[in-house]
C-alpha positions, 0 to 999 in steps of 0.5 A: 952476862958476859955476851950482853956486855959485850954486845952493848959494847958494840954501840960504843957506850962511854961505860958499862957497870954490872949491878946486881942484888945477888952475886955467887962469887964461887958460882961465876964460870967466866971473869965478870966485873961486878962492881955493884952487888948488894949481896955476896952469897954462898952456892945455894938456891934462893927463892922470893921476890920475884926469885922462883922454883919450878913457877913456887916461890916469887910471890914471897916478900922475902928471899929463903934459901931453899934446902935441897 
């Protein structure tokens, strides 16, 4: 994420804002400005809604957290 903003920087946008449905805050390797993020949720695996592991899962109409 962090290259993509700064890539798109490049072309001198007049902004840039990070939105995303999922953030896991504790997770996060580099400082990122999310401004936008429908969820904050803890270190886990999730699954469904386009969301997968190992190809199982993103047909779901929901999102689970997977036990591990």
């Amino acid at each position: 994420m962090k290259r993509m903003i700064e890539t798109l920087g490049t072309r001198n946008p007049a902004s840039v804002h990070i939105c995303t449905l999922f953030v896991k805050r504790e997770k996060l390797q580099v400082d990122l400005d999310i401004e936008y993020a429908a969820f904050s949720i803890p270190n886990a695996f999730i699954v469904g809604y386009g969301l997968d592991y190992d190809q199982q899962g993103r047909h779901l109409k929901e999102v689970y957290s997977l036990k591990m």
